[in-house]
SEPAVEX-278657 format. One record per residue: x, y, z of N, C-alpha, C in turn. Coordinates in steps of 0.2 Angstrom, whole numbers, plus 2048, in hexadecimal, padded with zeros to 3 digits. Layout:
BEGIN
XYZXYZXYZ ...
This chain:
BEGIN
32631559F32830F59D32830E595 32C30C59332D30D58C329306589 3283055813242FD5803282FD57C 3272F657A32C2F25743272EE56F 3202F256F31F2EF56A3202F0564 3242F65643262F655C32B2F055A 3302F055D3362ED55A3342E355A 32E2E355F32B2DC55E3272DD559 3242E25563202DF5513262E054C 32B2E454B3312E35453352DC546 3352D954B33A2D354B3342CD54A 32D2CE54B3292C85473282C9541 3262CF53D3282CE53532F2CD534 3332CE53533A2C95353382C2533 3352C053A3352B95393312B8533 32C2BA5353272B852C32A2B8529 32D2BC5273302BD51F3362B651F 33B2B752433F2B152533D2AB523 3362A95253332A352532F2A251D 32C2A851C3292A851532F2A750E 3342AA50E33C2A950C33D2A450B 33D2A051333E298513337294510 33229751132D29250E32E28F505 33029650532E2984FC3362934F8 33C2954FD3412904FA3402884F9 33F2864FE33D27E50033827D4F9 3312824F832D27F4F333227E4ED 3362854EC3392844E433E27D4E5 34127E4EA3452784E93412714E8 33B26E4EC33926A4EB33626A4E3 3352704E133226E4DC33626D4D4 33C26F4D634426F4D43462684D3 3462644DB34925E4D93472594D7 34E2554D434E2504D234824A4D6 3442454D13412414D334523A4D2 3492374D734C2314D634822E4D3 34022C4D433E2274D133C2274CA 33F22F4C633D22E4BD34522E4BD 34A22E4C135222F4BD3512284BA 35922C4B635A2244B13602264B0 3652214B236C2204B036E2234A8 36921F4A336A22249C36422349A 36522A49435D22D49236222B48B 35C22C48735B22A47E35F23047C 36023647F36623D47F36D23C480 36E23848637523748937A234481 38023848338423648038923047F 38A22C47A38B22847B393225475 39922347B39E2214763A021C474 39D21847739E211472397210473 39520C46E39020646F39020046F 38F1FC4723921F547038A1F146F 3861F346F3801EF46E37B1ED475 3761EB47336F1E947A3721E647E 3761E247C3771DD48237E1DF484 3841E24833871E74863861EA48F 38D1E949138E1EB49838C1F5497 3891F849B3871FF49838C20349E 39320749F3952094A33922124A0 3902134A938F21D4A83932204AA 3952254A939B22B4AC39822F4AD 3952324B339323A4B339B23E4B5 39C2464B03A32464B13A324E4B2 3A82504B43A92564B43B12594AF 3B025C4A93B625D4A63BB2614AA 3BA2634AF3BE2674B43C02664B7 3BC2604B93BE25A4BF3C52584BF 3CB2594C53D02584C53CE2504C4 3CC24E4C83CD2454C93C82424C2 3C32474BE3C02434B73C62434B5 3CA2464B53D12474AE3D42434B1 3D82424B83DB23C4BA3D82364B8 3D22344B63CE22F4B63CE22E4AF 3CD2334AC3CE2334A33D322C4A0 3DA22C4A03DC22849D3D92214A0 3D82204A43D52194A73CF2164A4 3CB21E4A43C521C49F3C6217496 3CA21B4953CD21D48D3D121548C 3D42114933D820C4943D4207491 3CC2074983C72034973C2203491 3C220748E3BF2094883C1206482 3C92054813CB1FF47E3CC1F847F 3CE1F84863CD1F04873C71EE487 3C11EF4883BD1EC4873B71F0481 3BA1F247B3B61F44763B21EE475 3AE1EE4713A81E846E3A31E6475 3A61E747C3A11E64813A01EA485 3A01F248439E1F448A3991FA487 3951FE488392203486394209489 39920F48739921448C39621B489 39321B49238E22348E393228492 39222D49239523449438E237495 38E23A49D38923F4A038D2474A4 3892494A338C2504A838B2524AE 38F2524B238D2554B839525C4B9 3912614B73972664B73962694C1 39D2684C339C26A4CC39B2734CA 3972764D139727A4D239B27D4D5 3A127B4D73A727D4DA3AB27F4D4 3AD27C4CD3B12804C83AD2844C4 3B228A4C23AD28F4BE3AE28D4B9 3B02874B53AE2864AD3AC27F4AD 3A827D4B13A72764B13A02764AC 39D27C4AD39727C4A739927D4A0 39E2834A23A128649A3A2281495 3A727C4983A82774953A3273495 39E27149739C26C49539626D48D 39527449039327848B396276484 39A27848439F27847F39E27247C 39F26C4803A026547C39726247C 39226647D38C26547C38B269475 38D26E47638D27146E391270467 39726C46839A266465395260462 39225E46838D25846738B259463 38826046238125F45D382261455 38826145738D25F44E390259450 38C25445238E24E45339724C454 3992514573A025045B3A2253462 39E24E46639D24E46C3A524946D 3A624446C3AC24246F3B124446D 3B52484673BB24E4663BA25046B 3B725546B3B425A4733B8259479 3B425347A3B524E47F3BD24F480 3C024A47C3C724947B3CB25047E 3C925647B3CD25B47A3CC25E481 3C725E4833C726248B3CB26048F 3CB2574913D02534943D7254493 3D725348B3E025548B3E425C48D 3DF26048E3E126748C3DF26B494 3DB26549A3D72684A23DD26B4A4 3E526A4A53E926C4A73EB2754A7 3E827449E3E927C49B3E328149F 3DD27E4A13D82844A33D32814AA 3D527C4AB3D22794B23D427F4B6 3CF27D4BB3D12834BF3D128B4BF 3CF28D4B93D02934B83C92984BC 3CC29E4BE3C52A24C03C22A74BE 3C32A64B83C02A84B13BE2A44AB 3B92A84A73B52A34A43BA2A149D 3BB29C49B3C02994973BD297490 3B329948F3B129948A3B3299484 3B829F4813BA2A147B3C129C47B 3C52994803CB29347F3C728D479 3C028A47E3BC28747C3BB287474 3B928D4733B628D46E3BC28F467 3C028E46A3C628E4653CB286464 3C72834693C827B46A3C327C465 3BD27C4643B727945D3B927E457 3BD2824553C12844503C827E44E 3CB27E4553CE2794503CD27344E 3C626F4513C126A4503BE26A448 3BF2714483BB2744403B6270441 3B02744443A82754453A727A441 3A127A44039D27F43F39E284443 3A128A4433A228E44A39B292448 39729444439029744438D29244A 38B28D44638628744D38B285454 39028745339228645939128B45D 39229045E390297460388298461 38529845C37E29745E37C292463 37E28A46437D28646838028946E 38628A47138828E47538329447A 38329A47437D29D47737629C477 37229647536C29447636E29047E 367293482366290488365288488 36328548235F27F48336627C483 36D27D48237127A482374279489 37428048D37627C49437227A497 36A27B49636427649836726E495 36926C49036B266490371263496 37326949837A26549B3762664A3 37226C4A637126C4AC36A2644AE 3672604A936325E4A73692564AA 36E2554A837324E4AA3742504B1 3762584B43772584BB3732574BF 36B2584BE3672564C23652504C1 36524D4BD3642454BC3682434BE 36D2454BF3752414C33722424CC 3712484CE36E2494D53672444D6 3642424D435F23D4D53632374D5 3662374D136B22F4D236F22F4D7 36F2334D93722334DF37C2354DF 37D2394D838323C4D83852434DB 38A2404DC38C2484E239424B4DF 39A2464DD39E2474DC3A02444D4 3A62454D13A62444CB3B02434CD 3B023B4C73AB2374C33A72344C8 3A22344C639C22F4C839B2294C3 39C2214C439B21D4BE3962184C3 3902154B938B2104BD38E20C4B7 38F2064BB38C2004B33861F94B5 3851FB4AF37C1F84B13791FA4B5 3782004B63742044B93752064C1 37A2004C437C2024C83842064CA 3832094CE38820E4D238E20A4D4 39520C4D139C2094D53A020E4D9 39F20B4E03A420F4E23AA20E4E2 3AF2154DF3B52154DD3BC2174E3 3BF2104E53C42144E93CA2104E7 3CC20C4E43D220C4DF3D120D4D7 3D720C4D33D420E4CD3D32094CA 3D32044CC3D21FC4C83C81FB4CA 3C41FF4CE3BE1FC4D13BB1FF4CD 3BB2034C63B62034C03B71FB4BC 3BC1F94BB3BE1F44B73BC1EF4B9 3BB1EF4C13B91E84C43B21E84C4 3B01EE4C43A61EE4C33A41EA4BC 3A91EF4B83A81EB4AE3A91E34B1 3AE1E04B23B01DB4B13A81D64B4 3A61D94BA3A31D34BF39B1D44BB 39B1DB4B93941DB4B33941D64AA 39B1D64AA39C1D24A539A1CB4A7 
């Protein structure tokens, strides 16, 4: 009669290890996530396009430049941001999806703008130009970075900002604050800290208005 206790003792280190695997991911991820109770809508970092003052309506956009529907949403923003200058505060956050390959590229790229204090050019030029490199399944970095040439930056501080880590640590730093907030899609918009759900294009305008 033959035994099997080999292949049960090879299918229960299986398990262990299976189980150990799983133990060791759950801790890094718990130790990973976001804490809802320290998020904050805006940090003293967040970028910020208008200001209208303390007492100002504050709208947030968590965005993704690749995002077909941020770009869709774009001129609407840009509509609201005139009509109501002198009263709203708008801040710009990142949430680049993991589903496009240049949603970090670029965000990179207009965090590296920022710190030559031209974060909203940037801004501006990804939007008008997502059509030319949305979607691409190749890294579109060097496109970018000849949008901050004709920006005329600094291309030495740009390129350093670029390759310094602490630069996409800035922008993976809005996606996880965005995840505790409980953002999952993009745009994601708060005003006054709270969350608008978006399902015609007038229900950001109707949030400003009723916070007004």
């Amino acid at each position: 009669m033959k035994t099997t206790t080999k292949p049960l003792l090879v299918t229960a280190a299986v398990l262990v290890a299976v189980v150990l695997v799983g133990l060791v991911a759950f801790l890094v991820n718990r130790a990973q996530a976001p804490d809802p109770a320290a998020a904050a809508v805006v940090r003293a970092d967040s970028h910020v396009l208008d200001d209208a003052g303390a007492d100002a309506v504050t709208v947030v956009e968590f965005l993704d430049f690749e995002c077909e529907a941020c770009g869709a949403y774009y001129p609407v923003v840009e509509e609201l941001r005139q009509k109501y200058a002198g009263q709203i505060t708008y801040v710009v956050r990142y949430f680049p999806l993991p589903g496009h390959f240049n949603s970090t590229h670029s965000a990179v790229a207009v965090e590296a703008a920022a710190q030559q204090g031209r974060f909203e050019e940037m801004y501006h030029r990804l939007f008008d130009t997502q059509s030319a490199w949305g979607e691409a399944q190749e890294s579109r970095a060097d496109l970018f970075r000849d949008y901050a040439v004709d920006l005329d930056l600094d291309m030495a501080a740009y390129d350093a900002a670029v390759a310094d880590p602490a630069t996409e640590q800035r922008v993976r730093a809005d996606f996880t604050e965005g995840r505790a907030l409980g953002v999952g899609s993009t745009p994601t918009f708060f005003v006054d800290g709270q969350p608008v759900v978006i399902e015609r294009w007038n229900d950001l305008e109707t949030a400003i208005q009723a916070a007004l």
